[in-house]
N, C-alpha and C positions, 0 to 999 in steps of 0.2 A: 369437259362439262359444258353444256350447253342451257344457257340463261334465260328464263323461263319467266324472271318474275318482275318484269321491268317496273310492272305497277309498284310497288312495294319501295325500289329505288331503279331509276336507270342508270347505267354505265355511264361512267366520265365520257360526253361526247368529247372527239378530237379540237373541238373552236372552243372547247371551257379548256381543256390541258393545256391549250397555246396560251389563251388569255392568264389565265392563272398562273403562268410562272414570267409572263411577261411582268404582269402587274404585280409580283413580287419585287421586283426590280425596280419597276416605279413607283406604285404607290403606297408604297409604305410608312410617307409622312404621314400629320395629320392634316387631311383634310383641311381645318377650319384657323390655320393659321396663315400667314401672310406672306413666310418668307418662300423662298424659287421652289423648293420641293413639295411644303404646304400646298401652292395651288399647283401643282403639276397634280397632285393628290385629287383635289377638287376638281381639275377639271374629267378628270377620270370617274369619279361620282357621276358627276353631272353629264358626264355620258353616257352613262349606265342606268342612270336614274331616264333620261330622254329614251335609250332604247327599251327600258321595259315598258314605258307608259308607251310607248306606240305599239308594242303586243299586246296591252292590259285594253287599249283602245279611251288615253284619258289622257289628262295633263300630265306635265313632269311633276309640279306641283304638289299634284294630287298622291304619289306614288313613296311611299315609305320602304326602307331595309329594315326584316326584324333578324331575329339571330336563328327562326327555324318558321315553316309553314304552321305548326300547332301553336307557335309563339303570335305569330299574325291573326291568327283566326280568334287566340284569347285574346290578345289587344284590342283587334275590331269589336268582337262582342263586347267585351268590358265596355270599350269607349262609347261606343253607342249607346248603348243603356244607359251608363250613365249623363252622357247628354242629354237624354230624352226622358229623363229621372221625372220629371215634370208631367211628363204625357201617361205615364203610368211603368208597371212592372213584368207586363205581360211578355215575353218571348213566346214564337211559333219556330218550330224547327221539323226538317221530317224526320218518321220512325229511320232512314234509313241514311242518317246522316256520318261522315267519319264520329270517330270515337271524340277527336279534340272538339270538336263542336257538341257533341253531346255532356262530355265530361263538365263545359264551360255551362250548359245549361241547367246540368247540377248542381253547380257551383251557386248557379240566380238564386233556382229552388232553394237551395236549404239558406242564402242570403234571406234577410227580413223581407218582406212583401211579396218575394219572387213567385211568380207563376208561369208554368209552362204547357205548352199543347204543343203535343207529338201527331205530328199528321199520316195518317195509315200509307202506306202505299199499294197497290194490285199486286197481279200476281208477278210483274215484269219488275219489281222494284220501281215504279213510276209514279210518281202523286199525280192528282190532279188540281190544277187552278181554281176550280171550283170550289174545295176543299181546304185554301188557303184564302180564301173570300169568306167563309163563313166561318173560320177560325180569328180572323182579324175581327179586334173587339176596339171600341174607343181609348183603353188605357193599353194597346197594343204598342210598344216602344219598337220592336223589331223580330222582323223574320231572317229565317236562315233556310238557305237552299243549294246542294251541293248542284255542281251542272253538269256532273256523272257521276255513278256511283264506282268508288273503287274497290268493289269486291267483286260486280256483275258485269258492269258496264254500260249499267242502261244510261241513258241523257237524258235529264230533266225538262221539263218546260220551263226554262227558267223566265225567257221573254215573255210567255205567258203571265209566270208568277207576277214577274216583276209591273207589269202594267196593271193588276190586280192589286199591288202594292199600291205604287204611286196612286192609284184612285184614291185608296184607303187614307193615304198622308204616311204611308208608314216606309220607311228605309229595309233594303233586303241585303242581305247580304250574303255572297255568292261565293262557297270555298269552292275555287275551278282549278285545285289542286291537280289534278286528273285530266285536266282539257285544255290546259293554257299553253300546251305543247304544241298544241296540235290547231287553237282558232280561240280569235278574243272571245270574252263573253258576251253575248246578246241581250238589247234587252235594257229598259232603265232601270240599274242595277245603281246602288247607291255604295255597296264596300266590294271589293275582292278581296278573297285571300290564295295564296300561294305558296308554290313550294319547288325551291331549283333541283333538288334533288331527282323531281317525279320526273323533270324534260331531259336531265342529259347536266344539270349545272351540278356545283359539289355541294353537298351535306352542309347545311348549317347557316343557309340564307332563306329569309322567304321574304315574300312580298305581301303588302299591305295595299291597298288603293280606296281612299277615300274621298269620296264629289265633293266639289265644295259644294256649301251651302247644307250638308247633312251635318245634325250636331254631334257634337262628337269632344269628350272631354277624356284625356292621358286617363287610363289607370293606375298609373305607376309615376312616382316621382319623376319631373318631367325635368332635363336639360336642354340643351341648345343643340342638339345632334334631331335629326330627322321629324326636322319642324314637333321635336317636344311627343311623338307618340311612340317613339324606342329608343330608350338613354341605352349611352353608350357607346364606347368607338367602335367603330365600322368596320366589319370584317373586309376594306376595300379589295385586295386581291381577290377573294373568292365573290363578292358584288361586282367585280367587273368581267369576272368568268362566267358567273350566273344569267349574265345580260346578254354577253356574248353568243352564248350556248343558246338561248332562248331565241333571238335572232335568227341562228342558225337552223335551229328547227323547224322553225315554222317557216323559213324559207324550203326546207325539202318537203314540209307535210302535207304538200299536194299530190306528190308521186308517193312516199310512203305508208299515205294514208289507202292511196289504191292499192297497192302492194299488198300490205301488211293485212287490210276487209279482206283480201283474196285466202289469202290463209288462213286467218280463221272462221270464212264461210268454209273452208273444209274441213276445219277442225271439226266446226259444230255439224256438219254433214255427217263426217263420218264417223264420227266415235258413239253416237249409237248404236248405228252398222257394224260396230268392229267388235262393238262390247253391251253383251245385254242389260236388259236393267237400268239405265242411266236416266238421267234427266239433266239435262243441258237449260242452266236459268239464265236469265236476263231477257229484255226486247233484243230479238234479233234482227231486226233493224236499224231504232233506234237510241246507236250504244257508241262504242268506241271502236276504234277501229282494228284493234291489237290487241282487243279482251274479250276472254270465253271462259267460260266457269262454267263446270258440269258435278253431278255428284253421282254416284254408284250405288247402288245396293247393296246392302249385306257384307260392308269394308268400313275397317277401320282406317280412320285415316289419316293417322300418323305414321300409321304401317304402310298405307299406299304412300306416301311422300317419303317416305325413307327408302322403300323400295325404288321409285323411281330416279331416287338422290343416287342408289345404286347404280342404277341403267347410264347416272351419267346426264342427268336432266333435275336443274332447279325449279320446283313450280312451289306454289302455297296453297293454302288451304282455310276456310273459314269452318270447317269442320268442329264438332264440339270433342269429338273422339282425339285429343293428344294431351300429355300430360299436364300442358299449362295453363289450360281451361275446361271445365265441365258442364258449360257450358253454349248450345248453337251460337255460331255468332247472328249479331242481334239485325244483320240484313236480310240473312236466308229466315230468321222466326217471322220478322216484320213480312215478307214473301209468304212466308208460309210453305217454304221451298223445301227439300230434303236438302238436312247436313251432312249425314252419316256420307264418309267417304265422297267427301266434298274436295275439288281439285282446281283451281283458278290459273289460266295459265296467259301470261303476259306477253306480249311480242317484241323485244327491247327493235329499236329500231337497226336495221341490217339484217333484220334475222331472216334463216336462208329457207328457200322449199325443202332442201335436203334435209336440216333439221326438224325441219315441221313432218315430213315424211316418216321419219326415222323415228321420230317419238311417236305417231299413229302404228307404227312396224312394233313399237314394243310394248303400248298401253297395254294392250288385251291381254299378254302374256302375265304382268305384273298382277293387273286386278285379280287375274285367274289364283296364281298363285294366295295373293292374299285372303282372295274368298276361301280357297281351299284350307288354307291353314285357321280359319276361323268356321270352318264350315261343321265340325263334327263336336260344340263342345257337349260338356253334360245340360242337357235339359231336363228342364222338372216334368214328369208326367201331367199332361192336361188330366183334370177332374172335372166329370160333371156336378155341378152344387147345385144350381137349381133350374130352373127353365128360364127365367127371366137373364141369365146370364149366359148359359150354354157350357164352351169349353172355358177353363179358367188353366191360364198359362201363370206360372210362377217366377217372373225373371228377376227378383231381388236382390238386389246387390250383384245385377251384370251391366256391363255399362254397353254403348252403341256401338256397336251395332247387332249386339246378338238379341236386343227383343225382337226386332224387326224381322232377325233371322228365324227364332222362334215362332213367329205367327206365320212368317210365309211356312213353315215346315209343314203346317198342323192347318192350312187353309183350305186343301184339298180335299181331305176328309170330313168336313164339316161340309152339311147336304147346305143347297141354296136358301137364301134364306135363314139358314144360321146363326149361331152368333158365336166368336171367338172374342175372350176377353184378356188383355195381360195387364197383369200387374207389374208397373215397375216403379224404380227410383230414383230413374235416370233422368235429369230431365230434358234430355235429348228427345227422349220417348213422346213427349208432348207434342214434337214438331215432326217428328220422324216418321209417325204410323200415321194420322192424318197423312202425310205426302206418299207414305207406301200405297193408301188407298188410293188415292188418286190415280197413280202412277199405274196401278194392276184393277181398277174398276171395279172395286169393292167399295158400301158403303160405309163410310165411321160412324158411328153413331153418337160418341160423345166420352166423354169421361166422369169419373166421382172418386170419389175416398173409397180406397181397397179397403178399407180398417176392419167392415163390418163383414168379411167374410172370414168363416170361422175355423176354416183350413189355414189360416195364416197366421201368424204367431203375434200376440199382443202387440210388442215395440212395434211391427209393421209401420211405416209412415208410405206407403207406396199408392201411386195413382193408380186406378183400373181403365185400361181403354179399350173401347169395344168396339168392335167390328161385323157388320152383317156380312157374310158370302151373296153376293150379288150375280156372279157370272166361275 
């Protein structure tokens, strides 16, 4: 099997496994007592705490252990806010933020006064500073800004944002879950948050880093373990593997980081070439260095990722087509990207050209197959209903990726200038036929409630979306 999906977790680097069963062995007291094993305990802490803040680019100080990266990012946002309870209720975060910082910003919202602004991003997943200037308001308590995204790979302007910030008086704060492997944050950044899992360290540590001088009050019943903003004893063996590992990375990620951009500028090269249909998202520039995310036409894609789990290759997918969302995920809608057979693939670090070759040798094969096997099912006869509409497609109750498949069937037929409409109730369909358009240079023309056409059966709840033949 060949590992695909670093982003998601990376592989126990070799200097977290040393560190990790070393620090078994030693520090397993506690920390914050006195006697010979106590501080052999602490001074293992405080080592580990001194090498992440010299990655984080901050004091030791400054630099907290939570018990996970989504654990740090609810901590930061809690605590901020509510230090800043005084200044107002306002959060700014972007459309195109991880889930734990979004979920957090739900959490304000439905709290009493909470208000929040989702800032758009382009078509690269990118915000602009501009955007984040005229979203900051007086009762503005805090922004939130990841410094890559990890489903695309594009990099944020964070240094941007963050000077934009500091004008404002406002604290940002920056999940570089996704980037901390690879180069500190940029930038007056007031919190980080983190996660050892993403670089190479083990499951169940993250990092925290708060400036002094930003206010910042515990959300959580506060003791005497990591200056009072994560009670609890300290996972120290795997905090001293986490640190370790972290170290170690970013000492190769000047040579891996050239490596690793090498392969997947050919990834995104060639897998258009190799396989028709595709749309490859994110800034291909600039993004990460060992992330490409593309999406197929006309594929399911739980069916493509099972198929290629087949071939022998782990990758993932933000696709709304698998059984345990029905749903685009909310980075390619924010884009406005195609989901349908949606394919994200990660370069864990060491990963070989032979493997990158070999998965480009079997892509085209797979998606073939799977279009095939989706390619003939029943379709509803197009009807003409009236002029204002043209062909009206019937896809109700089929899920993504067969409207899409539908409308390409019945495109050619319809003289330029046309108009092909499908009804569906998928809500993939919303994000999915806009990006068909785009992709095959047809114009969309928009959408409304199917309800009122009277080929369709009462209970109907399905959207119509309409298409002009342009070329």
């Amino acid at each position: 099997m060949v590992y695909f999906d670093a982003a998601s977790t990376a592989p126990l680097h070799p200097v977290a496994r040393q560190a990790l069963l070393a620090a078994l062995d030693e520090g397993w007291a506690d920390p914050s007592r006195l006697y010979r094993e106590g501080r052999r305990a602490r001074m293992l802490l405080d080592a580990a705490r001194e090498t992440a803040a010299e990655a984080v680019g901050c004091r030791a100080d400054e630099v907290v252990f939570t018990s996970s990266g989504t654990r740090a990012v609810h901590t930061g946002i809690a605590g901020a806010l509510a230090g800043r309870r005084r200044a107002g209720r306002h959060l700014v975060v972007s459309a195109v933020e991880h889930s734990s910082v979004l979920h957090a910003a739900e959490a304000h919202e439905a709290a009493d006064g909470g208000d929040v602004t989702r800032i758009a991003v382009d078509r690269s997943g990118r915000v602009a500073a501009d955007d984040y200037r005229s979203a900051l308001r007086g009762d503005t308590a805090l922004a939130c800004l990841q410094s890559a995204n990890h489903e695309v790979g594009t990099v944020q302007p964070v240094a941007e944002v963050a000077e934009v910030c500091r004008a404002a008086g406002v604290p940002l704060l920056v999940d570089a879950a996704q980037s901390l492997g690879w180069e500190p944050v940029g930038g007056d950044w007031s919190l980080v948050a983190a996660s050892a899992h993403k670089w190479g360290g083990p499951a169940g540590v993250g990092l925290l880093a708060v400036r002094k001088g930003v206010r910042f009050a515990a959300p959580a019943p506060a003791d005497e373990r990591e200056h009072g903003r994560a009670p609890g004893f300290e996972n120290l063996p795997a905090i001293v593997a986490a640190a370790a590992s972290l170290r170690a990375v970013r000492e190769e990620a000047v040579a891996e980081r050239a490596r690793l951009t090498a392969l997947v500028d050919r990834i995104r090269a060639r897998v258009p070439e190799l396989v028709p249909d595709v749309e490859v998202v994110g800034d291909p520039v600039r993004r990460l260095p060992h992330l490409v995310t593309f999406s197929c036409l006309y594929v399911d894609g739980e069916a493509l990722l099972t198929e290629l789990d087949r071939a022998g290759f782990a990758v993932s997918s933000g696709s709304s087509c698998t059984s345990s969302t029905l749903t685009p995920s909310h980075v390619l809608r924010a884009m406005g990207a195609l989901s349908e057979g949606n394919v994200r693939v990660s370069l864990p670090r060491g990963a070989s050209e032979a493997d990158v070759d070999r998965f480009l040798d079997v892509l085209p094969g797979v998606v073939r197959r799977v279009r095939e096997q989706l390619g003939a099912p029943a379709a509803a006869e197009p009807e003409v209903t009236d002029e204002e509409s043209g062909l009206v497609i019937d896809t109700l109750g089929k899920r993504c990726p067969i409207p899409v498949i539908e409308l390409a069937k019945v495109i050619a037929d319809v003289p330029v200038g046309g108009l092909v409409t499908v009804v569906s109730d998928d809500e993939a369909a919303r994000l999915d036929i806009p990006a068909w358009c785009e992709m095959r240079d047809q114009e969309y023309v928009g959408e409304r409630d199917a309800v009122h056409w009277e080929h369709l059966p009462p209970e109907a709840a399905g959207v119509a979306y309409t298409v002009r033949r342009r070329t």
